[in-house]
C-alpha positions in Angstrom: -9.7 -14.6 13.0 -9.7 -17.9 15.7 -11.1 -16.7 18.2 -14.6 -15.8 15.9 -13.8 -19.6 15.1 -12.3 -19.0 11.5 -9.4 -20.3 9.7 -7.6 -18.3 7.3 -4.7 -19.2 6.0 -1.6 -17.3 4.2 -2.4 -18.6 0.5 -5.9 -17.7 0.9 -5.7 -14.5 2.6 -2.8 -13.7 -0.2 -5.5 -14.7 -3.0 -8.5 -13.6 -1.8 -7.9 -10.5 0.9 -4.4 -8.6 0.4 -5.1 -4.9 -0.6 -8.1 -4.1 1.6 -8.1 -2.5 4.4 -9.1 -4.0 8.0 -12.6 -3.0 7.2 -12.8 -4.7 4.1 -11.1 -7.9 5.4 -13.8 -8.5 8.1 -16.8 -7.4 5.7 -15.8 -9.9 3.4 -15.0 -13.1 5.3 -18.1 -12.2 7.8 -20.4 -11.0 5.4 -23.4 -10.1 6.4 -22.3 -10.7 10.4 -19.9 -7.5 9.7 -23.2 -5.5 8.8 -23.4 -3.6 12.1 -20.9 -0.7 12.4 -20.8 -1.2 16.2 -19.1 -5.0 15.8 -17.3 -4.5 12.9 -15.5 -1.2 14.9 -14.9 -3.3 17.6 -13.1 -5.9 15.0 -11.2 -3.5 13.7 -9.6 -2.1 17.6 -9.5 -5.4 18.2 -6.7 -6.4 15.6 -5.1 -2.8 15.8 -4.5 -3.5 19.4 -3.4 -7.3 18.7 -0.6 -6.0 15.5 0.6 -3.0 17.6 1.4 -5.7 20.5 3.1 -8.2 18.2 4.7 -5.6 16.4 6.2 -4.2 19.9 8.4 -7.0 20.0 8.8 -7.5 16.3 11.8 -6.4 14.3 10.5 -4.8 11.8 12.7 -4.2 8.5 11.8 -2.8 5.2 12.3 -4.4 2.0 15.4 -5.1 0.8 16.4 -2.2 -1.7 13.9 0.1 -0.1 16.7 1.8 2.1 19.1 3.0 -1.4 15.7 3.4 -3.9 14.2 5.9 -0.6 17.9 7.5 -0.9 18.6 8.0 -4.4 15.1 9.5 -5.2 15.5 12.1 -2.6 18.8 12.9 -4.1 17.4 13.5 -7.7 14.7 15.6 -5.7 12.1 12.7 -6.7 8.9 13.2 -4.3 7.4 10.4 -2.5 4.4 9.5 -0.8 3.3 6.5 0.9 -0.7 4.6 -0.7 -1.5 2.3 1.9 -4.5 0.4 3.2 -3.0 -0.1 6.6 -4.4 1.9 9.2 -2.6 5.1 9.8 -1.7 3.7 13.4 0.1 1.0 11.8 2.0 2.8 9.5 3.4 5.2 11.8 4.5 2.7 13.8 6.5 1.4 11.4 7.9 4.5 10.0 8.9 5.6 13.6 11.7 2.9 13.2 12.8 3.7 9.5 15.3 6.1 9.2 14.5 7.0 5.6 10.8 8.1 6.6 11.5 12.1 6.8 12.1 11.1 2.8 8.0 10.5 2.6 6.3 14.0 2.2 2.5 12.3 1.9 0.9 9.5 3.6 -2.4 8.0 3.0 -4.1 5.5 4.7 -7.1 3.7 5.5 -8.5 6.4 7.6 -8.0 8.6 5.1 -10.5 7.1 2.6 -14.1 5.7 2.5 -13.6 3.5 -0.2 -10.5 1.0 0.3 -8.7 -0.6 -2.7 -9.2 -1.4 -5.3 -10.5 2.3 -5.6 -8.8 4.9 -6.4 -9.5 7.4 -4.2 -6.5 6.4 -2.1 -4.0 7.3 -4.8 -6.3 10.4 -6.2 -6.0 12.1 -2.5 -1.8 11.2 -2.5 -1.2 12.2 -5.8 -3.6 15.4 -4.9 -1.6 16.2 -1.9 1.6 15.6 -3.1 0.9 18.3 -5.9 0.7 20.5 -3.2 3.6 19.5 -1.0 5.6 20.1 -4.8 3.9 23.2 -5.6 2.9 22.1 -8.8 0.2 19.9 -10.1 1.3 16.6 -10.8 0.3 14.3 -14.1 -0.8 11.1 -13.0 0.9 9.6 -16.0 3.8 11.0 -14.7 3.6 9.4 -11.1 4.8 5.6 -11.1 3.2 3.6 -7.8 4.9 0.7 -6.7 2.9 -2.1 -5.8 2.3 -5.8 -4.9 -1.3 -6.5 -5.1 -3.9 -7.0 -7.5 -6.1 -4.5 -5.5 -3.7 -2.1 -5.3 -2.5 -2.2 -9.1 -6.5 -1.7 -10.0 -6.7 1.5 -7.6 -3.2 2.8 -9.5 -4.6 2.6 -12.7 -7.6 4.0 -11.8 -6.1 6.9 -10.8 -4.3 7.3 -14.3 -1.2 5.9 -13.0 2.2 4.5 -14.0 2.6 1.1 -12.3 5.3 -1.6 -10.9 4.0 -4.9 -10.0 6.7 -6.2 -7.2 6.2 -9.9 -7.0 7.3 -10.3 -3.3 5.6 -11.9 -0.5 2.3 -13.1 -2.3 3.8 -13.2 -5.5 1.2 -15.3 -7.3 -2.3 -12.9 -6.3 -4.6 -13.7 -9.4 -5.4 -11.2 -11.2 -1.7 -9.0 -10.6 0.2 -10.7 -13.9 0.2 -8.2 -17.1 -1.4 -5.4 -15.4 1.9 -3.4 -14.5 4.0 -1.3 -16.8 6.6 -3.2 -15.1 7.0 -6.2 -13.3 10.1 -7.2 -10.7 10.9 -9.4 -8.1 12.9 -7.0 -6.0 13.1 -3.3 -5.5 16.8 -3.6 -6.0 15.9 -4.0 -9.7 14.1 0.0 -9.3 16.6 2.6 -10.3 15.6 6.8 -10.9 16.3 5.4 -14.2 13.5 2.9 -14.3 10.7 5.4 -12.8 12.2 8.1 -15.5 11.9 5.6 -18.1 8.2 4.5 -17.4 6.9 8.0 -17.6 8.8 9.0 -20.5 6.9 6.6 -22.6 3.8 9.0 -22.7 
């Protein structure tokens, strides 16, 4: 955002931006400036190219818990599928260093979508696709997405989710409080037992 002379900071981005996608970012701090498809394109390559040069030299972890949570629920044969509004550039590049990717049957992304969150058409085309990769068609009630936005919690219940609100990183985005079945400050506190639990209530 500098060099188009704009200062963003973490709070404000965390309140006012987390959940979109890069599309939606630059839409809604240029406004109408963002109109033409030509310059906002060029905004989006423009930060892909600028994250996958940082994140080169970056060493990039997942959250802590992720790593045993990824492991049991491939153990109790518990599908999973990534819901993301990163670019699908971005999220390979992270999951090339993860060994616990091969675990994630489904990923969807920002490309994947025309409408970002807080839609739900992200999470109707995973939970769609992951009904395939199972061989069965999946309940929504029966699919729990973890999440940590305000955005993101609105396109999971749109989709006829079960949600987790994890309060980490931008744990105070208006709007997130009440809105999960669940709220935690740590995926350590996620067991098979607490996703079994939350779509046993019916």
């Amino acid at each position: 955002m500098q060099p188009l002379g704009i200062r963003l900071g973490w709070r404000e981005y965390c309140e006012k931006l987390i959940g979109f996608d890069d599309r939606g970012v630059f839409q809604h701090v240029l406004g109408a400036e963002a109109a033409g498809n030509a310059r906002l394109e060029d905004l989006v390559a423009r930060k892909e190219r600028i994250f996958t040069e940082l994140a080169a030299s970056a060493s990039l972890r997942p959250l802590p818990g992720a790593d045993d949570l990824v492991e049991e629920c491939a153990a109790r044969n518990i599908p999973l599928a990534i819901c993301s509004g990163a670019s699908r550039q971005d999220i390979m590049l992270f999951l090339s260093r993860w060994d616990k990717a091969p675990f994630f049957r489904v990923v969807v992304s920002a490309d994947d979508v025309s409408r970002s969150k807080p839609h739900p058409e992200s999470y109707l085309i995973a939970l769609e696709k992951l009904g395939r990769e199972v061989g069965r068609c999946l309940r929504a009630d029966r699919v729990v997405a973890v999440e940590d936005t305000a955005a993101g919690i609105q396109a999971a219940r749109g989709a006829g989710l079960r949600v987790i609100l994890l309060r980490a990183g931008c744990d105070s985005v208006d709007g997130a409080d009440g809105h999960g079945d669940l709220s935690v400050s740590s995926l350590r506190e996620i067991t098979c037992e607490t996703l079994c639990g939350l779509v046993s209530k019916g």
